[in-house]
FIFI-309727 format. One record per residue (C-alpha): x, y, z. Coordinates in steps of 0.001 Angstrom, whole numbers, plus 524288, in hexadecimal, padded with zeros to 5 digits. Example, Ala and Ser with C-alpha at 12.3 -4.5 7.8 and 13.67 -1.06 7.14 Angstrom:
BEGIN
8300C7EE6C81E78 835667FBDC81BE4 
This chain:
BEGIN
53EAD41BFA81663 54A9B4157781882 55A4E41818813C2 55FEA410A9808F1 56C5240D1D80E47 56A3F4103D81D93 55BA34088781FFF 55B294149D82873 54CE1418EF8292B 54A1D426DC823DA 5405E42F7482D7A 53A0643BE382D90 53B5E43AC381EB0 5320843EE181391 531214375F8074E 52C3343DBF7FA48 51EAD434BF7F34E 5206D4384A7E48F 514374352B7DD5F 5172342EBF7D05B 50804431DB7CC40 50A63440557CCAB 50504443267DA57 5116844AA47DFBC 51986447737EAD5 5154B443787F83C 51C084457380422 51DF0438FF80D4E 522274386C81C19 5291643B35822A0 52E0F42DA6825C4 52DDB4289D83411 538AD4259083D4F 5385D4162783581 5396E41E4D82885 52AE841B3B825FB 520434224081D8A 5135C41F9E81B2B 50B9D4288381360 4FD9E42ACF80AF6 4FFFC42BE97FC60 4F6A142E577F152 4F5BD423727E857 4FDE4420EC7DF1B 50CEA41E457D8C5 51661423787E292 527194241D7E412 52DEA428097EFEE 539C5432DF7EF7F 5414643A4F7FA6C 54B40443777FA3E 54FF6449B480808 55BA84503680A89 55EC8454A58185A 56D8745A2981B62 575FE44F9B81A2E 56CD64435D814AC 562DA4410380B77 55A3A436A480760 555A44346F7F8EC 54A3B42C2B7F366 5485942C437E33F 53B7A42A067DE27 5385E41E6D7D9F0 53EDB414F47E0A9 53311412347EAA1 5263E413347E422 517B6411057E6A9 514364081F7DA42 51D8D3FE627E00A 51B343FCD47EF4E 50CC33FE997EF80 5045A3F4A27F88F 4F5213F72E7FA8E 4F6CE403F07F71C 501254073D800ED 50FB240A727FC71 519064027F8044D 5265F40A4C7FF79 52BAB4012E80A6A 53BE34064780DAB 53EEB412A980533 54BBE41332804EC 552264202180402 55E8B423237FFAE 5689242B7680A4B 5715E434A3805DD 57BB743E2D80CDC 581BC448DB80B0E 590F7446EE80774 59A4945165804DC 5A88045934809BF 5B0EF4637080520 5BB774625D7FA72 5C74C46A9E7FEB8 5D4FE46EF37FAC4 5DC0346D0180541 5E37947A84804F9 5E99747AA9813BA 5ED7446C328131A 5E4294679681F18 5DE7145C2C817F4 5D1DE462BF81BB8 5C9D746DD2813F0 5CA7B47AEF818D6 5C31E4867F81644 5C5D548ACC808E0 5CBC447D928050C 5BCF5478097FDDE 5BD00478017EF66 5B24847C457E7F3 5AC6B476CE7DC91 5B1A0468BE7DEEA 5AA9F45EA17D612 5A78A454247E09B 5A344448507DA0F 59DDD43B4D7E341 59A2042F417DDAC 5972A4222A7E371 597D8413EB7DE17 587454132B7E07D 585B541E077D513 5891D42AC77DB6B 58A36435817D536 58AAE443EB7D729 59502450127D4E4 5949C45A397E0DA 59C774686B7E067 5A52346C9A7EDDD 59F2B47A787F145 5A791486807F430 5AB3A47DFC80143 5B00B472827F92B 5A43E46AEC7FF48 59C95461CD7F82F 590D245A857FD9D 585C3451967F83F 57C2F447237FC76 58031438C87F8CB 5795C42B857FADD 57F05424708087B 5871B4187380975 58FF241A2C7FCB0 59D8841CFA7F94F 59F3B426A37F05F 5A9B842BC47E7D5 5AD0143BCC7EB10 5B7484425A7DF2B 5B9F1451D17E01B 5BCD4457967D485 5C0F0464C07D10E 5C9F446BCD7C5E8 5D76946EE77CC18 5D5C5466BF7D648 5D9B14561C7D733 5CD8A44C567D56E 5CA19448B27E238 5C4C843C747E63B 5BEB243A7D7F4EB 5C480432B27FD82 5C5B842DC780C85 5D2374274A810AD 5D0DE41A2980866 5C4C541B6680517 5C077420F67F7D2 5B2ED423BD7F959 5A90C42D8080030 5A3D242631808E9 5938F428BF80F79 58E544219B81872 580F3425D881F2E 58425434A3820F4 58A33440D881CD2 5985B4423081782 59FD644D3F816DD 5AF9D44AFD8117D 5BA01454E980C4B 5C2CF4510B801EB 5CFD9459087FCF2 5D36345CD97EF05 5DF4B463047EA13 5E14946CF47DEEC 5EAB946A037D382 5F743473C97D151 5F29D47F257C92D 5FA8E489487C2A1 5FED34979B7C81C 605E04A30B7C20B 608294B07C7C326 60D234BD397BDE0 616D24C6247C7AB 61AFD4D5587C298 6214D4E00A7CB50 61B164EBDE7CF55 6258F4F2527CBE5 625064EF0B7BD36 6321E4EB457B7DB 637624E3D77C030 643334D7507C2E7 63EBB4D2897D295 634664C9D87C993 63E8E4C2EF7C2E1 642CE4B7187CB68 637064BBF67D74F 633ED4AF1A7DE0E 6238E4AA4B7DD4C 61F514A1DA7E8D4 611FB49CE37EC05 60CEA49BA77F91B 6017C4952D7FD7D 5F5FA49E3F802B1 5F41F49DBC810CE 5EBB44910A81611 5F0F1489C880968 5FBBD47FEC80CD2 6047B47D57800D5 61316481B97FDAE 6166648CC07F7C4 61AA448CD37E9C7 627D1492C87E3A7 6245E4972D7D4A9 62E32492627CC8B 6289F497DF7BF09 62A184A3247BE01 62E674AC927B2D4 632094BACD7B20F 62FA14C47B7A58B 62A7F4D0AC7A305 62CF34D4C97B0DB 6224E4CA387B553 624DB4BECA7BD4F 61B0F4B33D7B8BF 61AAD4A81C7C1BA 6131F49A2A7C09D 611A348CB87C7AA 60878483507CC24 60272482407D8DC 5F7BA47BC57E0A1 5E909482E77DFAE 5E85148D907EB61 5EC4149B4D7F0FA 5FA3049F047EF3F 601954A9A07F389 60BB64AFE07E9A3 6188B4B5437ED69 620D74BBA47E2E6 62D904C15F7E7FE 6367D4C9807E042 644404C6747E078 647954D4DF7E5EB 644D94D1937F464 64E934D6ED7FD17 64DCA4DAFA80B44 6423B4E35D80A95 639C64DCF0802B8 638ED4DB517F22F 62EA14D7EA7E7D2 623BB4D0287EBD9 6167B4C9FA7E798 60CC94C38D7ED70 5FF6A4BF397E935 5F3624B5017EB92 5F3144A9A07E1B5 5E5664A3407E10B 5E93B496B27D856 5DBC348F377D4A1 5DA534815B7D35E 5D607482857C4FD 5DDE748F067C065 5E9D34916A7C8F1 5ED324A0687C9BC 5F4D94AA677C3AE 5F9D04B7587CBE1 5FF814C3C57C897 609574CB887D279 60D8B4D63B7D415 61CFD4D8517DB8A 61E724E3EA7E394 628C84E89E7EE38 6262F4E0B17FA33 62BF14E05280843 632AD4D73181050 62CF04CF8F81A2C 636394C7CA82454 62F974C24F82EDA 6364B4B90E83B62 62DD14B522845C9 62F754B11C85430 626854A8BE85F60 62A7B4A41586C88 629E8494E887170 621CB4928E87D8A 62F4949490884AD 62EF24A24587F5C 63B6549C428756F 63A684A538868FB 6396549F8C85BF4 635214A37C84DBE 62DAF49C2B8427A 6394F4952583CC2 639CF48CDD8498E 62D55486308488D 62E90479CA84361 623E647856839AB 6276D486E0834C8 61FF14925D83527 616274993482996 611424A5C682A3A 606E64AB7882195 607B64B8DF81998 5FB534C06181747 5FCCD4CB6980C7F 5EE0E4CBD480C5E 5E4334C83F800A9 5E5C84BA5480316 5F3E34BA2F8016B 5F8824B15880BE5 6018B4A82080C65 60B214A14F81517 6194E4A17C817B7 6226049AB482021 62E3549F4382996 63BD449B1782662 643E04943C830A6 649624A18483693 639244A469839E0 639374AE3A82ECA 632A54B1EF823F6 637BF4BC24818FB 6305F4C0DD80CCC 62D654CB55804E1 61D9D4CF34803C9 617834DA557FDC9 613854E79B8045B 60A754E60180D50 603324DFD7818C0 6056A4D0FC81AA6 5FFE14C9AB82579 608C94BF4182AE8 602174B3F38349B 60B524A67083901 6092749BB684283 60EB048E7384703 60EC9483A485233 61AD347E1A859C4 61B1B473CB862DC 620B94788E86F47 6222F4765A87DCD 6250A467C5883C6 616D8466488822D 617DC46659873D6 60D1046FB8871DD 60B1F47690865FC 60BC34869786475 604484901E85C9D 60AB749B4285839 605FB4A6F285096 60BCA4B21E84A75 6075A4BFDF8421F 60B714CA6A83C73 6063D4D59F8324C 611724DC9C82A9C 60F524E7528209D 6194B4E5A581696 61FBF4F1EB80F56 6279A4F16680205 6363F4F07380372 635D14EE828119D 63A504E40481A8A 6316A4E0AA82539 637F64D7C38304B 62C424D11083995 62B2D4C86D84462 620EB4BE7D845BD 61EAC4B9DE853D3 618D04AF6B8572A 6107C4AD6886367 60AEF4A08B8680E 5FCEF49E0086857 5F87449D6E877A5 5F39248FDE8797E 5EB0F48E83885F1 5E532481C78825E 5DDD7479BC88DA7 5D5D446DFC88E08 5CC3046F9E89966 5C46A464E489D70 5BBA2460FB8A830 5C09C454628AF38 5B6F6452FE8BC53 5AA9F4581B8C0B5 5A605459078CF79 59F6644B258D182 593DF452CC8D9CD 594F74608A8D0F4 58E3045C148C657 5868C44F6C8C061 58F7344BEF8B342 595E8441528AC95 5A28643D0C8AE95 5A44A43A6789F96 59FAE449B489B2C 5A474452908A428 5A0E345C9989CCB 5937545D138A0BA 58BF345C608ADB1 580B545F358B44D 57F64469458C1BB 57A49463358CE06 56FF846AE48D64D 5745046EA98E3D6 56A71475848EAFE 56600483318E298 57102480A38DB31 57AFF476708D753 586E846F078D9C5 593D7477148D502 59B2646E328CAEF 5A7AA46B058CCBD 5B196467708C0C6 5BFEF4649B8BE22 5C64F46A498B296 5D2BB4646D8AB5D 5DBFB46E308A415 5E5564686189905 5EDE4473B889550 5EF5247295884C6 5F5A44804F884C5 6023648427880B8 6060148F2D88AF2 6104D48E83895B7 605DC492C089EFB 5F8A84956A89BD1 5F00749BA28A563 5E140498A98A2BA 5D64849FE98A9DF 5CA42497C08ADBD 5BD6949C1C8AE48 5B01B4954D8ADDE 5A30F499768A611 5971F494F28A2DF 58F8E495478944A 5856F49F88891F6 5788A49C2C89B4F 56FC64A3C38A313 573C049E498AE72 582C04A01C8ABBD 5842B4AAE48B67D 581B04A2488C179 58D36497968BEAB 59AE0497F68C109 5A52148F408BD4B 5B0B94904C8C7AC 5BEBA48A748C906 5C8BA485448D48B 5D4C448D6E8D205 5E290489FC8D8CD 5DE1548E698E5FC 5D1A4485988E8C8 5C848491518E4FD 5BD504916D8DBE0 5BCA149B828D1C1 5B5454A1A48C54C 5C3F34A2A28BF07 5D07A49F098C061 5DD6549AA48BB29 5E54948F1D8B51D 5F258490528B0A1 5F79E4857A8A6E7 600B64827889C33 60D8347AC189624 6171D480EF89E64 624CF483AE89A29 6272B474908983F 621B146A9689D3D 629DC46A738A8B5 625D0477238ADBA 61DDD475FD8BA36 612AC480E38B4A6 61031476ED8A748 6013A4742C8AA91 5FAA446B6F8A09B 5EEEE466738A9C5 5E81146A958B5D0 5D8B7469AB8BBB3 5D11B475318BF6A 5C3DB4725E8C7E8 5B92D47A8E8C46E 5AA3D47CD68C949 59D56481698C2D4 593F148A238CCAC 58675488678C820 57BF14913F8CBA0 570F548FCF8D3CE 564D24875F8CF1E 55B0B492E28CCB7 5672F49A728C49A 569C048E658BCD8 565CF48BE68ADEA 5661447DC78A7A5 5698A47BA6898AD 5681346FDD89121 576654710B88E3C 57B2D4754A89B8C 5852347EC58A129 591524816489850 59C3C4842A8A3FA 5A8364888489DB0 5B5494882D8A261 5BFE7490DC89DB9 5CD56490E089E43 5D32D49D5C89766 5E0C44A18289440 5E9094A8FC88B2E 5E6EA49DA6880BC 5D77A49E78880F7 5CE10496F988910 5CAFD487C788A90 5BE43483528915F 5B5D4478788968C 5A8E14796B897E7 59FDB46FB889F0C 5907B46F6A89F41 588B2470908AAE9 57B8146CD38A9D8 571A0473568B4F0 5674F46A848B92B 55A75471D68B3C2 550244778D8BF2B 541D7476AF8BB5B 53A1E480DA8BF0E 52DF64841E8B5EA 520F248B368B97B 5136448CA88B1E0 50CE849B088B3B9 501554A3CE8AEFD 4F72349A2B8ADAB 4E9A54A22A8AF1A 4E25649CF68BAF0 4D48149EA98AFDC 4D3D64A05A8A206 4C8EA4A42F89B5C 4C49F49C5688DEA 4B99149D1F883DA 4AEBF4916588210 4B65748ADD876F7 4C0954948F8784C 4CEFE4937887C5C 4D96C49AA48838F 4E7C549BAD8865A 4EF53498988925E 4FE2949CE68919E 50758496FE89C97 512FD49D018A08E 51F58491638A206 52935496678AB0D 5380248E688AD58 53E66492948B9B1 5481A486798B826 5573C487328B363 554A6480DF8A5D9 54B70480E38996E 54155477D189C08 537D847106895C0 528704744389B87 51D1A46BFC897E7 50EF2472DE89A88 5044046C4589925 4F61E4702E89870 4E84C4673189DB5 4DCC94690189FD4 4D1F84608E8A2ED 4C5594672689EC8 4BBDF4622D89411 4BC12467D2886EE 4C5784724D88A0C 4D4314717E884AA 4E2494762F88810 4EF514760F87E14 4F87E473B587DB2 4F9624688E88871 507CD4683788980 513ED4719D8857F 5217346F6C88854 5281A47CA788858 5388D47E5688B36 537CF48A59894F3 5474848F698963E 54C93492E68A471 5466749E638AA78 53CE349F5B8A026 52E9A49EFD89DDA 5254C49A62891D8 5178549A1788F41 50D9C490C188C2E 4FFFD492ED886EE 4F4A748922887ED 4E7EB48B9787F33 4DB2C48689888C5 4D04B4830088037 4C1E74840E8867C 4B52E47AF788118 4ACE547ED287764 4A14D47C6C8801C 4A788480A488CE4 49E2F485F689609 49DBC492F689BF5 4A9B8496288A6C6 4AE88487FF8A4C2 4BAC3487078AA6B 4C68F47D308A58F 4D39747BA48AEE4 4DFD347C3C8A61D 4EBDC475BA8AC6F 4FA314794E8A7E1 50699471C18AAD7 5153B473E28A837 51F5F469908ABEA 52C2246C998AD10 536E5462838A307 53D6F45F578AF52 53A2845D4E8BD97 530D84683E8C3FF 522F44688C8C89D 5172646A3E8BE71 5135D476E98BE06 504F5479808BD9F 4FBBD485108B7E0 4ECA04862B8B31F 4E18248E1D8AE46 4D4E148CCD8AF4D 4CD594908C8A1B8 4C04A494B88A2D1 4B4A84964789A81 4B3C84A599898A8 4AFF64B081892DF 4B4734BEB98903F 4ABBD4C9F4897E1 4B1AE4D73D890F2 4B07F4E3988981C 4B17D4F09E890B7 4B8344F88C89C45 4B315505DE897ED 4B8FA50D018A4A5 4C6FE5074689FE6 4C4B950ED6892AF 4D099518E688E2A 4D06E522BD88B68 4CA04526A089882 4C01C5347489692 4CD1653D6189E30 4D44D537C3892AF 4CDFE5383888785 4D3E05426687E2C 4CC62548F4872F7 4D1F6549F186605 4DE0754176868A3 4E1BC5332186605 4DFC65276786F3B 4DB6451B8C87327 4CF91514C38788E 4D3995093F881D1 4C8074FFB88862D 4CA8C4F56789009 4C2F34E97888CF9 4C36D4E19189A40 4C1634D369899EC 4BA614CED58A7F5 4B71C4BF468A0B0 4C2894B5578A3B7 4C2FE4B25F89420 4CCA84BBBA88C14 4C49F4C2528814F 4CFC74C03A8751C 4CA094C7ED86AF8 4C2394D3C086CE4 4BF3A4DF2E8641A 4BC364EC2486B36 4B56B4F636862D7 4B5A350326865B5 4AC8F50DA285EFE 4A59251AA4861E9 4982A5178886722 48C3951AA185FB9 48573522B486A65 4908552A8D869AE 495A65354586033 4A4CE530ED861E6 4AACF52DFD8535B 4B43A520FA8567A 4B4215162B84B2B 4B26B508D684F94 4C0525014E853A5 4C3634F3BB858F3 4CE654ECB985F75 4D0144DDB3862EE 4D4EC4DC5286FC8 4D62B4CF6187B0B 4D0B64D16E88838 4D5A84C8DD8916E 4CED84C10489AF5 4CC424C9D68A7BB 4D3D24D30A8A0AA 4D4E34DF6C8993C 4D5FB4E4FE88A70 4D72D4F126884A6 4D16E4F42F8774B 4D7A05010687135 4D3F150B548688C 4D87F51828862EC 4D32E523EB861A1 4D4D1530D185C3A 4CEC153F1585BE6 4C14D53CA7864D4 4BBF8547C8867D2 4B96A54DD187542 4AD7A547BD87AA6 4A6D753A1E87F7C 4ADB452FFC8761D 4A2C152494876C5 4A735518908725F 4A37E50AA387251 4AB954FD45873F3 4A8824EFD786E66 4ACB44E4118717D 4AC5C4D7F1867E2 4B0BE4CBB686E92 4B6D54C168864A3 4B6F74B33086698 4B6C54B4C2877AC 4AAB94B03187DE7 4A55A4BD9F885EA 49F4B4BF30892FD 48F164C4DE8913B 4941E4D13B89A44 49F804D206890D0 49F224E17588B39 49D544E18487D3B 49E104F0D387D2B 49E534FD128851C 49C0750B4988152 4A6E85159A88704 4A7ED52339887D6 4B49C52985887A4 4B1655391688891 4BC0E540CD88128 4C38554EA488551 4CB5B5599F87E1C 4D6745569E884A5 4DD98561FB87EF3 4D39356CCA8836D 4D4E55684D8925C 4E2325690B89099 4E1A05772A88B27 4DA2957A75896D4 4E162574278A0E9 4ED7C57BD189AE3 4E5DE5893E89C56 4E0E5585CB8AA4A 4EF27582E58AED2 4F2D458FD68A936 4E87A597178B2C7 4EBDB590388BCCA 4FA49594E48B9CA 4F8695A2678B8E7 4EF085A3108C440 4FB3259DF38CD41 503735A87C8C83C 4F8C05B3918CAE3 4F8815AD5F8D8A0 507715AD408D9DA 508125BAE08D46E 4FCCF5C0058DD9D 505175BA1A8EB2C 512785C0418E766 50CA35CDFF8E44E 504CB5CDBF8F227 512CC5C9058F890 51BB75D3B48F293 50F575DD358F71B 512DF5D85490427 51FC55D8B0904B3 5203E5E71B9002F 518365EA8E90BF2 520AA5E75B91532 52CEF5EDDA9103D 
């Protein structure tokens, strides 16, 4: 499989057989890294088709152009080079550029745009934008193709770059944006007074302002008529948002008629709108900021002029601009309106450029004049440019190219601490800045245990400390710092408090001050510690003739970094097997994993035949092999029915009540018995009434098992009983029990307990008789003798 145009070879590619005799498709490859494939086919007429699509590319292959009939040779079809035709995916957004930026915007793609591309090789095919204004599609590589936009109200668009009149695709994906623009459309609307009957319509001025985040100019309406007490009003605009200010012509100094209203003119229809005027109040706003030098100006001072938006709310928004005096002066209706401004100036022998910002919320009320101040306030510009310039030579191994990276060296249980020089270019705009530096490191476990220090203006190293820059007054004054060096150092922790990453350290520098905070960061890479151990290999295992049995290792990495362990398994014994022979398993820092290993015995292995299992695990980088083994022997399981072990125990066994029998099966073979079924049932000898029950348990070897069963409601007496064992696929010992009669004898618990109650009663009232009898015979005495 090869590319039509490229000669590139096509891998890892499946190709579609298509029988022409009615057999169905066939499924070929996938093709090698030369594009090859070489398959088995049924007899027959065959054609070759393909059709994959990944992302961005495709490749195509019609039926019919390579077939069997015509490229057969002793019954072998050489198809020879099938080339395959490449396409990719082309496409951008079609935009109306609303905010002028000669780029699209969100909101600015046009919908429903008829997007037609053609080449001169017989292309053909109509896309539609999206909601987005995007428009994509796959199209054959290596052409020039013809791209026309085309949608009512808006001018035919035909693609173009610079001089060049064509879409041009090469080998891979295109993605270009293209601008249309919207014809004028026609606008109108209808203005009456609340107030009825009324003459501030007659002669009231109509003037349409852009939306906010549309740049145009506003419109004055000329045509405009005035009968029946309505003011009609008409004109032509470009496609968009518009705001819709109607003032009366009874404004005085409180306020007058006014109307205001959200114009949505479509490309295709325009827009009508209907107002209605009511009383309104006046609005007069000045404004104020202060220079760097703390000289006070307003908006009518800034060269370029200032605009300020006014929010009435409901998307009426729209913008403004200050007269010379820095004041603005209008009448709007009752209500809250939201007004936001800002603006640059160049300032400062520097030449640097100023932010300033300004707000205010006023609720305006009918017939009233409000007077308002905007102030201004500069934006705080801390800017810095922080860079690292040196490194200790003997800190740290890096190159002199990157010094953003480098690597710690080992010094005794720990390592060296790195040394670094900083550069600070002050890009700020205040007089003085003071920044705060500070030093941290990215979230790691080991994060605790680092700390980043700096020399501060008296030779001593600390955690934090201060830098004071800035422009100064002018660029004569003696405090103007643009540039200065700070030397900083990075404490690492000991060796066996260390953790490696593949992506080191992250060791941030901060410099903080009232403008926000600018950093460096540097990585330091710690050079990984291997440390792995292999535990909890059995010293003997017992296995089946023919039988097999598991071996679980425990993995344990006592080093600073993931790494990488290979164990391996061997043995050397005839006929007997161990897998898997090698696993690689990533064990993280600190961390342990397991590994299991399945030991397979002969078939004809002799009795107590012994095999010595050998594990390995080698670290990924340098530490010593670490060693552990088994030694699997032929066994067998010898089960013990402990009847002394048996619960309930004759003190304990309650009549009439619920419990449970518990039966330790005890396992004194070196093989673990995996499935056996203890059956308990009332013996026949006996005249106890317990059904038959089973449960399945595992007896381990030179272990223990319980088998458990509940009862209920036995009466008092000898409970004889008798246990079963059934063994299930594990070889047995000939001493091994295969069942045991017990006798469990059964007492009214609740008659003993009757009377022991009466007996302690007695034994109660016997103490008081005594008690009564000794202080009768001592107030006999003491009479006597008075």
């Amino acid at each position: 499989l090869q590319e039509e145009l490229t000669n590139s070879n096509i891998t890892a590619t499946r190709i579609t057989a298509v029988s022409l005799d009615g057999l169905g498709n066939v499924s070929l490859g996938p093709s090698d890294n030369s594009g090859m494939i070489s398959e088995v086919l049924m007899p027959g007429n065959w054609t070759l088709m393909l059709n994959r699509t990944e992302t961005l590319e495709s490749w195509t292959l019609e039926e019919g152009i390579h077939n069997s009939a015509d490229s057969m040779v002793n019954n072998s079809w050489e198809a020879g080079v099938v080339s395959i035709q490449k396409s990719v995916l082309i496409g951008g957004k079609v935009f109306w550029d609303l905010d002028e930026n000669d780029t699209p915007s969100s909101g600015e793609g046009i919908e429903e745009v008829n997007v037609s591309i053609t080449s001169q090789s017989g292309f053909n095919q109509n896309v539609t934008t999206d909601a987005e204004g995007v428009w994509k599609l796959f199209v054959p590589i290596r052409d020039n193709y013809s791209v026309v936009a085309e949608k009512s109200g808006f001018a035919t668009v035909n693609y173009t770059d610079g001089n060049n009149t064509f879409y041009t695709v090469n080998d891979t994906h295109e993605s270009r944006d293209f601008e249309m623009s919207a014809g004028f459309v026609s606008v109108s609307g209808n203005v009456t007074d609340i107030l009825g009957t009324s003459t501030r319509l007659d002669g009231a001025t109509v003037t349409l302002y852009p939306a906010s985040g549309i740049v145009r100019d506003s419109i004055t309406i000329t045509s405009t008529t005035y009968a029946n007490d309505t003011l009609s009003w008409s004109g032509s605009i470009q496609p968009g948002d518009w705001i819709v200010v109607v003032e009366g012509t009874d404004s005085d100094e409180n306020g007058g008629g006014i109307a205001i209203g959200l114009l949505e003119a479509s490309v295709q229809d325009g827009a009508s709108i209907d107002l209605v005027m009511e009383k309104g109040g006046l609005l007069a706003v000045s404004t104020s900021w202060l220079s760097i030098e703390s000289e006070q100006f307003h908006a009518g001072d800034v060269t370029d002029g200032v605009e300020v938006e006014l929010d009435l709310g409901d998307g009426v928004e729209w913008n403004m601009e200050f007269d010379s005096n820095g004041e603005l002066e209008m009448v709007l209706p009752a209500g809250n309106v939201i007004l936001d401004s800002d603006f640059e100036t160049v300032q400062h022998e520097l030449n640097l450029t100023m932010e300033y910002t300004a707000g205010l919320s006023v609720d305006v009320i009918q017939d009233t004049a409000e007077d308002r101040i905007m102030e201004f306030t500069r934006r705080v510009n801390s800017d810095l440019v922080v860079e690292v310039i040196s490194i200790g030579e003997d800190t740290a191994v890096f190159d002199s190219s990157d010094l953003s990276e480098m690597t710690a060296i080992e010094d005794g249980d720990g390592y060296k601490v790195i040394t670094m020089k900083l550069s600070l270019t002050y890009e700020g705009t205040e007089i003085s800045d003071q920044f705060t530096v500070s030093g941290g490191l990215g979230v790691t476990q080991d994060a605790e245990f680092w700390s980043i220090e700096f020399l501060n203006s008296t030779g001593e190293w600390t955690d934090v400390m201060d830098v004071t820059m800035g422009i100064g007054n002018n660029n004569s004054d003696t405090s103007q710092l643009l540039t200065t060096e700070v030397e900083a150092r990075v404490n690492l922790p000991l060796q066996n408090q260390s953790q490696t990453y593949d992506d080191g350290h992250a060791v941030n520098m901060r410099f903080t001050a009232d403008g926000g905070p600018n950093e460096v960061s540097v990585r330091v890479n710690v050079p990984q510690q291997y440390n792995i151990s292999l535990n909890d290999a059995p010293a003997g295992i017992g296995v089946g003739v023919g039988d097999e049995t598991l071996v679980t290792l425990r993995i344990v990495n006592d080093g600073n970094g993931d790494d990488t362990v290979s164990v391996q398994s061997s043995l050397s014994c005839e006929g007997w097997q161990v897998t898997p022979g090698l696993s690689n398993i990533t064990v993280a820092a600190g961390s342990e994993r397991s590994q299991s290993f399945t030991i397979f015995a002969p078939a004809d292995a002799s009795s107590e035949e012994s095999c010595m299992v050998e594990f390995t695990a080698d670290s990924e980088g340098e530490f010593e092999t670490q060693t552990q083994s088994t030694n699997a022997i032929i066994s067998v399981a010898n089960l013990v029915i402990d009847e002394g072990g048996v619960e309930p125990r004759n003190a304990e066994a309650k009549a009439n009540a619920d419990g449970q029998f518990i039966i330790p099966i005890r396992n004194d073979g070196f093989l673990t018995a995996q499935d056996v079924i203890v059956y308990l049932q009332a013996d026949e000898l006996g005249d106890t009434d317990y059904p038959q029950k089973q449960v399945t348990i595992t007896v381990p070897a030179n272990g223990v098992a319980y088998a458990s069963f509940d009862y209920s409601d036995l009466p008092p007496g000898d409970a004889r009983l008798k246990v079963t064992l059934d063994v299930i696929g594990t070889p047995t010992h000939e001493d091994s029990d295969s069942s045991a009669i017990i006798t469990i004898k059964f007492s009214n618990m609740a008659d003993e307990d009757g009377e022991s109650g009466w007996l302690v009663v007695v034994i109660i009232l016997l103490t008081g008789l005594v008690l009564y009898g000794g202080f009768k015979t001592a107030k006999k005495g003491s009479s006597g003798r008075f």
